[in-house]
C-alpha positions, 0 to 999 in steps of 0.5 A, spaced: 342 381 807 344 381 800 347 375 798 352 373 791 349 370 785 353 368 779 351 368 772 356 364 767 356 366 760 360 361 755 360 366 750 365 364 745 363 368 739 364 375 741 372 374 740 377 374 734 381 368 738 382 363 734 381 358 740 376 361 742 371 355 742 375 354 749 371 360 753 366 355 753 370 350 757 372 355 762 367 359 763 364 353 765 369 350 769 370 357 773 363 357 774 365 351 780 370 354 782 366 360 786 363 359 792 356 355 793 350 359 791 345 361 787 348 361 780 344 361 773 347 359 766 346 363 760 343 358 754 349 361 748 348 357 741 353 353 738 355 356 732 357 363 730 353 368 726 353 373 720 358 379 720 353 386 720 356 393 720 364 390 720 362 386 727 363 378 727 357 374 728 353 380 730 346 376 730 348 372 735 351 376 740 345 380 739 340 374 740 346 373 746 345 380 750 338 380 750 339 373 753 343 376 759 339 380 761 334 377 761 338 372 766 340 378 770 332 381 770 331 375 775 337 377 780 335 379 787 335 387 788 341 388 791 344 382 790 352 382 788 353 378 780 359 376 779 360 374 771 363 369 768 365 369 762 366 368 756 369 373 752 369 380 754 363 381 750 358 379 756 359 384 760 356 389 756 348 388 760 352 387 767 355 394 767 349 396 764 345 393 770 350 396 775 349 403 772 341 402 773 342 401 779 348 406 782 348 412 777 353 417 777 355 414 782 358 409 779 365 407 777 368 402 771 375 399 773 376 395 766 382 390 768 385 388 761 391 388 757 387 391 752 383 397 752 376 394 747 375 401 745 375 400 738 369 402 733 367 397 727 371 402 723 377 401 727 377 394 728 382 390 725 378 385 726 372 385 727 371 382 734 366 385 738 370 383 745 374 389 742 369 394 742 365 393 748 367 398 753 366 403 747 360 402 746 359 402 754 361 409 752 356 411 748 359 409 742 356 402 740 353 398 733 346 397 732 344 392 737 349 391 741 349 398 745 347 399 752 341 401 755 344 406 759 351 410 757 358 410 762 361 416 761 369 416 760 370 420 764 369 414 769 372 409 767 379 407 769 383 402 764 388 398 769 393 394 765 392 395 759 398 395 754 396 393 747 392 399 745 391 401 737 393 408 735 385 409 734 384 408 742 389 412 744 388 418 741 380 416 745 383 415 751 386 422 750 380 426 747 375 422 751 379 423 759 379 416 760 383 414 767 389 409 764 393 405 769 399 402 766 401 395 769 407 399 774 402 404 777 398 398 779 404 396 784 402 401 789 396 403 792 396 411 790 395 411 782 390 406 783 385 409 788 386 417 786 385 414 779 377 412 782 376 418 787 377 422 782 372 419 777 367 422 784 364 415 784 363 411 790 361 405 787 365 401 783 364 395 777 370 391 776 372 387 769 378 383 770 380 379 762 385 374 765 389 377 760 391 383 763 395 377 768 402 376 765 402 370 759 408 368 764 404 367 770 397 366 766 398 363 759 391 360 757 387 366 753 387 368 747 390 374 746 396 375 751 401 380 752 407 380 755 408 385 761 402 384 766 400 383 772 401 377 777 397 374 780 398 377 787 398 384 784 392 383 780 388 380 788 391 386 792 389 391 787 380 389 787 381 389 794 384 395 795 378 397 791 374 394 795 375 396 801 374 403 800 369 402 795 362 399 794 362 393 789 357 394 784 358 388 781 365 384 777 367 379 772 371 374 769 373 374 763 378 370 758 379 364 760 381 359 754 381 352 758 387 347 755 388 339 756 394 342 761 391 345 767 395 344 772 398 351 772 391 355 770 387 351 775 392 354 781 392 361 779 384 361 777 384 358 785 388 363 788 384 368 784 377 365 787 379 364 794 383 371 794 377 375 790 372 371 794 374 367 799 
């Protein structure tokens, strides 16, 4: 019987946060509060890198990708990854294993108040949590692009909010689904977005900054507007029960000495999601 497997990635350096040293400690603290299990940690160095191709630290998150999916090579077939992050960056090798496995298909439901759909050229500031889902698509720096191309047209962006210029005209020329944080209170849009995509399988990323900063406040790059906590659970569920999980992550999370309200919504999180 197929069991869970989480793989925590402490990566900090894929982010332009300026606190972004704190994703190493939630990640690590999120990672305990997953159900028991098999669990593998992923070795992320201790300092940042050298910029390359207008991508920051781009040597180490090279070095980084190959050792997650090192990580994600010794999972059992069949069995469900839950990715912890870290910033967002670390869910370049679990898409790229979920579309090994289910093909065309497969669909990506990106959680986010950002689209991370810049191009180097694009960023404005080099951060490579910002470009992860282009390069999903196919568009991705040397060394940090995937084994295997998710086509647009099967990714849903839910929440998002804060979009550059450049990834909006994207979003328009490529067909990517986008579900802005009113349509997520209702079950239709969400599951019409998906069954259009013709997937019957469904990877979902969930950057903990697609929750309201009201609500959520500790990662790096909060917007206002977001989903609550009860909203975001119903909506992978939803999704859940309709179709096959392919794999998920959590992303985001900037732990602070105060973590009395992080700690409950992250709990409501882990039992609502995997309780």
């Amino acid at each position: 019987m197929a069991g869970q497997v989480v793989v925590e990635v402490g990566q900090w350096q894929g982010s332009g946060a300026g606190t972004a040293l704190r994703l190493r400690s939630g990640a690590a603290r999120l990672a305990e509060l997953l159900p028991e299990g098999p669990r593998y940690t992923v070795a992320i160095e201790a300092g940042a890198g050298t910029s390359r191709d207008g991508v920051e630290n781009a040597d180490v998150l090279e070095r980084q990708l190959q050792a997650v999916r090192a990580v994600l090579a010794e999972v059992p077939a069949g069995d469900l990854t839950v990715t912890i992050g870290g910033d967002c960056a670390v869910d370049l090798a679990p898409v790229e294993t979920a579309l090994s496995a289910f093909g065309d298909r497969l669909a990506v439901v990106w959680f986010d108040a950002h689209a991370d759909l810049n191009s180097p050229d694009s960023s404005p500031s080099g951060a490579f949590h910002g470009m992860v889902l282009r390069a999903l698509i196919g568009d991705g720096p040397k060394g940090l692009r995937p084994l295997r191309t998710l086509p647009a047209e099967r990714v849903v962006l839910a929440g998002a909010r804060s979009l550059d210029p450049g990834e909006r005209d994207l979003v328009e020329s490529r067909g990517i689904r986008h579900l802005a944080v009113g349509q997520l209170a209702q079950p239709g849009p969400l599951l019409a977005a998906v069954r259009a995509t013709g997937a019957d399988a469904v990877y979902v990323h969930i950057d903990l900054d697609v929750l309201d900063p009201l609500v959520f406040p500790a990662v790096g790059t909060p917007e206002p507007g977001g989903l609550g906590v009860d909203e975001l659970i119903a909506a992978v569920r939803l999704l859940t029960e309709e179709f096959t999980l392919a794999g998920i992550a959590l992303t985001e999370y900037e732990r602070t000495e105060d973590t009395g309200q992080e700690e409950a919504v992250l709990r409501r999180i882990v039992d609502g999601l995997f309780g």
